[in-house]
VOPAGU-2260 file (C-alpha; in pm, 1 decimal, decimal comma):
REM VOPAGU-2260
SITE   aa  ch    i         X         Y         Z
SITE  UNK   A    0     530,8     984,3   -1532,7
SITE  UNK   A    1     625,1     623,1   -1410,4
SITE  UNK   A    2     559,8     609,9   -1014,6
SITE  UNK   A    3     592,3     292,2    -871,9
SITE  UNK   A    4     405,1     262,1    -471,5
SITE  UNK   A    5     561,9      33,5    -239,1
SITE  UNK   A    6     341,7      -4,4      40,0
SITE  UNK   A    7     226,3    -317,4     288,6
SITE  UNK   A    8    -203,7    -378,9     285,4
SITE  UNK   A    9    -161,6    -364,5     690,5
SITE  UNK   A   10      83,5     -75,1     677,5
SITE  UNK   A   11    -203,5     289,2     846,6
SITE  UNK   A   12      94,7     510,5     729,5
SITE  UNK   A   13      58,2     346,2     412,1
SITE  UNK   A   14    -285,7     437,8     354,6
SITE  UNK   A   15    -225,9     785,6     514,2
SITE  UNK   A   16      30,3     827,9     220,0
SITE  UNK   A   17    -201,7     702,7     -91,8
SITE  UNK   A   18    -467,8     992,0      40,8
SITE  UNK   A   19    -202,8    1254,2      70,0
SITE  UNK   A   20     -59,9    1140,2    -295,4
SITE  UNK   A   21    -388,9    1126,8    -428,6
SITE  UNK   A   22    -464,6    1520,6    -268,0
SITE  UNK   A   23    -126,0    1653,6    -464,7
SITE  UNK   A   24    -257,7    1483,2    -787,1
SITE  UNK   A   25    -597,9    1646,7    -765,9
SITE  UNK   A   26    -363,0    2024,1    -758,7
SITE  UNK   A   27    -170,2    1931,3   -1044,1
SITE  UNK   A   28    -389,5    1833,2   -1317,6
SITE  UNK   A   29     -98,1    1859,1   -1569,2
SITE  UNK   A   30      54,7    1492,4   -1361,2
SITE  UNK   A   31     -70,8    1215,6   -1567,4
SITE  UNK   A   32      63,2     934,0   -1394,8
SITE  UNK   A   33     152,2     521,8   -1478,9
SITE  UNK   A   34     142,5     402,3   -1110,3
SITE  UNK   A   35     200,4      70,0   -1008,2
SITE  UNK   A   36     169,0     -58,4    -639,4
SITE  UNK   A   37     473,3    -334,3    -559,1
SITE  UNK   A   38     532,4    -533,1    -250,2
SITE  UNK   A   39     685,9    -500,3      56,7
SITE  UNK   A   40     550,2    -716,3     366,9
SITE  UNK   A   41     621,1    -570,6     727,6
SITE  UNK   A   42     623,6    -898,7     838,3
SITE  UNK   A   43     755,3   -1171,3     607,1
SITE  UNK   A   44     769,3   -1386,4     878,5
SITE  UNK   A   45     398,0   -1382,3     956,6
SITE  UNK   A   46     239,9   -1742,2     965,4
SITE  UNK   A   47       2,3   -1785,3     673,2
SITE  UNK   A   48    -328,8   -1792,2     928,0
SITE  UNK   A   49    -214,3   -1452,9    1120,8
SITE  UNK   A   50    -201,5   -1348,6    1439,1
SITE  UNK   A   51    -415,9   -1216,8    1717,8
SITE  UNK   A   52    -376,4    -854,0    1704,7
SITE  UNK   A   53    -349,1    -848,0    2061,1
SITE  UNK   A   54     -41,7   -1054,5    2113,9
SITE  UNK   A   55      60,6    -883,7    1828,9
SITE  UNK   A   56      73,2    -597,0    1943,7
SITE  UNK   A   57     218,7    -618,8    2275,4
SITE  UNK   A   58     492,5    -837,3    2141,7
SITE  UNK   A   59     586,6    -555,6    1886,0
SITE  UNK   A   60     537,3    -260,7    2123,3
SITE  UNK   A   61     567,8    -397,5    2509,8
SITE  UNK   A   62     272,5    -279,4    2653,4
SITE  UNK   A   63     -95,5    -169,6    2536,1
SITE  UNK   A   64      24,6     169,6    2662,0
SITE  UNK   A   65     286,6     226,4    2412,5
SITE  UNK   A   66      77,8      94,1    2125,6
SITE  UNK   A   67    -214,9     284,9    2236,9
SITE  UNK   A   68      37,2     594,1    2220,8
SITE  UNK   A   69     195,9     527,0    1870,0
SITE  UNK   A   70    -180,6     407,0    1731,9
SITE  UNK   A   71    -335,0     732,6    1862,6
SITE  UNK   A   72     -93,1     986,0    1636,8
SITE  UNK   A   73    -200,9     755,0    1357,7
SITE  UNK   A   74    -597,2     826,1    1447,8
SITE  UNK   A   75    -480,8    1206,0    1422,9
SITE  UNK   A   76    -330,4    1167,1    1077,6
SITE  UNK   A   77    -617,2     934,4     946,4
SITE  UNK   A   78    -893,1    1208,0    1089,9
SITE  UNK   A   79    -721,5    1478,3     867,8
SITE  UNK   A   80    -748,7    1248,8     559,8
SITE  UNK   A   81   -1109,9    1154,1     636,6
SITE  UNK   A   82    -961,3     776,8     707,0
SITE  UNK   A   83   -1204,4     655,1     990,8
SITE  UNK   A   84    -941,8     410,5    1131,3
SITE  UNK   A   85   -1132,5     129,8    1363,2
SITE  UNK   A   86    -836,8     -33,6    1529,5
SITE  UNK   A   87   -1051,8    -181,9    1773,9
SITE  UNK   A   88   -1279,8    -388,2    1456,9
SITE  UNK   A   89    -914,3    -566,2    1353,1
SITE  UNK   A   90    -894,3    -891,7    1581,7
SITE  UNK   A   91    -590,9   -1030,9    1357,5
SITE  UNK   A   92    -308,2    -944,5    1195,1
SITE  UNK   A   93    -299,9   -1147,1     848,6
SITE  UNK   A   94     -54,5   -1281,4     646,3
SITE  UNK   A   95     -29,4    -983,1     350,9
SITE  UNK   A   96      90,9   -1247,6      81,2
SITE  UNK   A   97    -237,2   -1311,9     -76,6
SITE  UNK   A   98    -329,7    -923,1     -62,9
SITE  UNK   A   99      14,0    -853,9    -281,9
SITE  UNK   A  100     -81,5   -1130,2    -536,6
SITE  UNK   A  101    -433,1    -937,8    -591,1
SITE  UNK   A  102    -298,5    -615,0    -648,2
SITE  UNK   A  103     -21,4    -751,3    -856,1
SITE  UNK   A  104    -278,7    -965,6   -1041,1
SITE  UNK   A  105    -539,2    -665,8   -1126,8
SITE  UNK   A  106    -279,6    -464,2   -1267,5
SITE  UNK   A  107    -326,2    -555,9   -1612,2
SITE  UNK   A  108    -698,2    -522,3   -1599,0
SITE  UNK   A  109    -623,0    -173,9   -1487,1
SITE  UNK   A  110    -836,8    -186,2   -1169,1
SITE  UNK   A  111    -501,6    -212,7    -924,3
SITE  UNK   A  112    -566,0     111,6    -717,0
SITE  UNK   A  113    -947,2      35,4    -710,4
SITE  UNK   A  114    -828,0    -304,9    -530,7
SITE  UNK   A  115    -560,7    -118,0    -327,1
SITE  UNK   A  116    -868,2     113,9    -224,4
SITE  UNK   A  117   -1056,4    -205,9    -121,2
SITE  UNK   A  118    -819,3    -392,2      55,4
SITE  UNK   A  119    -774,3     -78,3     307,2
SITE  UNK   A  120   -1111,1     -35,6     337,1
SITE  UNK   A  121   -1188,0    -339,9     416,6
SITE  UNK   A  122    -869,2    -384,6     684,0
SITE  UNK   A  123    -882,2     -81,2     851,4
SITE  UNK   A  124   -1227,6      78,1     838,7
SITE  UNK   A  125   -1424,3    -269,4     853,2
SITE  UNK   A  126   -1179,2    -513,5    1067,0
SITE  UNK   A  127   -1144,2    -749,8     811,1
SITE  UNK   A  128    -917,6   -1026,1     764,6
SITE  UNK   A  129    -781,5    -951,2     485,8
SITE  UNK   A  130    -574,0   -1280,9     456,5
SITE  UNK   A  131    -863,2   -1466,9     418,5
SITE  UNK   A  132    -966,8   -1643,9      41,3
SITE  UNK   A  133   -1367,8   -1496,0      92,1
SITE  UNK   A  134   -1238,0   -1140,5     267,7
SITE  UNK   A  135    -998,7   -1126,1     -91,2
SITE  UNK   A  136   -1256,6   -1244,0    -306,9
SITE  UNK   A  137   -1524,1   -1012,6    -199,2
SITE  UNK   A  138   -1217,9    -694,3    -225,1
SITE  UNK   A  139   -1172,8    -866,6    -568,3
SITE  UNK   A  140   -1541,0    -814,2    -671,3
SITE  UNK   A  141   -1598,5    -495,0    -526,8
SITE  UNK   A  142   -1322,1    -314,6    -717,6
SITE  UNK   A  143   -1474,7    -464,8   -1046,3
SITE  UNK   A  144   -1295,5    -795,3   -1119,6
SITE  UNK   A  145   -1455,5   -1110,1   -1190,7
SITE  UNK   A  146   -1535,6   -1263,6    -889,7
SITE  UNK   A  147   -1497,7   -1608,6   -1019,8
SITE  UNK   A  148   -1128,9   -1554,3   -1181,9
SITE  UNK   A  149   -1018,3   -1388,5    -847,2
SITE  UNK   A  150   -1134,3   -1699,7    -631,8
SITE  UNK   A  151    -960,3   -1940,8    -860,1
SITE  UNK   A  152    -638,1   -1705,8    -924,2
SITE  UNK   A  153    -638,0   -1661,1    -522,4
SITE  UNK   A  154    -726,3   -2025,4    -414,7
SITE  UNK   A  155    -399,2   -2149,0    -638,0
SITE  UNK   A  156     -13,0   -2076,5    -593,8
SITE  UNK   A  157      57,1   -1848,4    -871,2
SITE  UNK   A  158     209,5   -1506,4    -824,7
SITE  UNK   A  159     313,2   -1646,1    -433,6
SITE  UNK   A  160     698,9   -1651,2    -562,1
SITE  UNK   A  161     673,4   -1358,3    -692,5
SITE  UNK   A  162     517,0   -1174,2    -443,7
SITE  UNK   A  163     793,6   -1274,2    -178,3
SITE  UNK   A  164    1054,5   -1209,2    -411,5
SITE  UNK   A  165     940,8    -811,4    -524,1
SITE  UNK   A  166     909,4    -768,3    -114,7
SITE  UNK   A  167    1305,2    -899,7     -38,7
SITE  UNK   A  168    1399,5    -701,0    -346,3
SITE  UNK   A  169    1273,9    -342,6    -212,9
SITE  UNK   A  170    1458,8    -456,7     120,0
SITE  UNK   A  171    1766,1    -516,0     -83,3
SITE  UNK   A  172    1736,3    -192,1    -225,6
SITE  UNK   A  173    1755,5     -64,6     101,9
SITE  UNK   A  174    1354,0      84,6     147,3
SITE  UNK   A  175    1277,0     -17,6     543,0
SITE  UNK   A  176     975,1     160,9     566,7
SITE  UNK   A  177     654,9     232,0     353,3
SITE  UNK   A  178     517,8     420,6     199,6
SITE  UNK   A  179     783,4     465,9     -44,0
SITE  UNK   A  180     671,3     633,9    -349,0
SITE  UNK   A  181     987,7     627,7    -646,0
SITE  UNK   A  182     909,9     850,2    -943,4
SITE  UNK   A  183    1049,3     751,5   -1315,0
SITE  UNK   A  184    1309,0     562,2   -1097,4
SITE  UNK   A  185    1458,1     891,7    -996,9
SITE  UNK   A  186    1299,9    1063,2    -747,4
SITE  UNK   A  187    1174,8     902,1    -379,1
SITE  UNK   A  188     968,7     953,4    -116,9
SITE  UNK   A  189     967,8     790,1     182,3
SITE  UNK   A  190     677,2     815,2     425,5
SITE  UNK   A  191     341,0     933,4     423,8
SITE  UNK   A  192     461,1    1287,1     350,3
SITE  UNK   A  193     231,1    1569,6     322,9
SITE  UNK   A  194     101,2    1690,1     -27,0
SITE  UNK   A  195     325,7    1972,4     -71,2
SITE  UNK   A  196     627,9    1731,0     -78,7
SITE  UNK   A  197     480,3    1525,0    -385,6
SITE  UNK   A  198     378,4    1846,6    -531,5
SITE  UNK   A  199     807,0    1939,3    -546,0
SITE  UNK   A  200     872,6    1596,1    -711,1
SITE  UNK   A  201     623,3    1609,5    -988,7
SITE  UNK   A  202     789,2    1963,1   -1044,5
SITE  UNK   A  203    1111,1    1784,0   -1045,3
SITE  UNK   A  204     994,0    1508,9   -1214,2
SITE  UNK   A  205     825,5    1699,7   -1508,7
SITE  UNK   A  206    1121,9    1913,2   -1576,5
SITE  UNK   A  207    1348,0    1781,9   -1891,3
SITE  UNK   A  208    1632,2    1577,7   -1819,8
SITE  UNK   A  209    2020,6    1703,0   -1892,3
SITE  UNK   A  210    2043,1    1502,5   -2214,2
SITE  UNK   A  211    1677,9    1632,5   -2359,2
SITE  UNK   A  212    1738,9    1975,8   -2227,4
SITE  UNK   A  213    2088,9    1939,8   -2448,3
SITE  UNK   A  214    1932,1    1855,5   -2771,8
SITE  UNK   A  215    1662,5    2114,0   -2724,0
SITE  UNK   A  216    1959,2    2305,6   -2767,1
């Protein structure tokens, strides 16, 4: 089963979602999945050194009030994942450019999730910048790749273009929020849905098509 993760590294929901995902897998031992995390950046407008959260956040929401509102049901959902968020640590809000190259870069060494993992971790439990060289070098090492290749693969240019481009793509496709989690190119769900709503598409997902079910016949 091909499923394919679109997600931002600065996107709670997002790492709601991958905890709720990775709950239905653990109940359905017979889901072996390929999955592969792709772009999608919140804010593609975001200047390359960030912003203060603060500003951030008031020009997004209006007042501290209303963000304070919208971060606390997010709190709630991270508690019942065992996702300590520390809002308070983050004092910017990076660029996620750099973040998407690493993840897109690991895949082929097969440590992708461990540096999805990582990046989370280190954004939203430890309050770093993730859009910094040494904050991506460090989530490089950590989930097992050479720390050396990451600093030169993320001090260069490579995989920029394509980053950007995978991110306008799943806009073009019409996903406007993330999580969005597409199975075998079939089957998506949008949002960090509970377990029991993955648990219906891997049912789906696993069931023979019309054309194999015909020559089973």
């Amino acid at each position: 089963m091909k499923v394919m993760i679109v997600s931002d590294t600065i996107c709670p929901w997002c790492y709601v979602g991958k905890r709720r995902f990775e709950r239905a897998l653990a109940e359905h031992s017979e889901v072996k999945p390929d999955i592969e995390w792709r772009p999608f950046q919140l804010n593609p407008d975001m200047p390359a050194e960030g912003l203060d959260r603060t500003a951030y956040m008031r020009a997004k929401f209006g007042t501290d009030e209303r963000a304070e509102e919208i971060y606390a049901a997010i709190r709630e959902a991270g508690d019942g994942e065992n996702i300590p968020f520390a809002f308070d640590s983050i004092s910017r809000v990076p660029n996620t450019i750099g973040s998407h190259r690493l993840i897109s870069w690991s895949l082929s060494s097969g440590h992708q999730d461990n540096v999805v993992e990582s990046l989370f971790r280190s954004y939203f439990l430890a309050g770093q910048d993730i859009g910094d060289i040494d904050v991506l070098v460090e989530v490089a090492a950590a989930a097992g790749l050479d720390e050396t290749e990451a600093r030169a693969y993320i001090s260069g240019e490579e995989g920029v273009e394509q980053a950007r481009a995978e991110s306008l793509e799943a806009h073009r496709l019409g996903i406007s929020g993330v999580p969005c989690f597409i199975f075998d190119g079939k089957y998506a769900v949008s949002g960090a849905q509970e377990p029991e709503v993955f648990s219906q598409v891997f049912d789906l997902a696993l069931q023979p098509d019309d054309a194999e079910q015909a020559k089973a016949l």
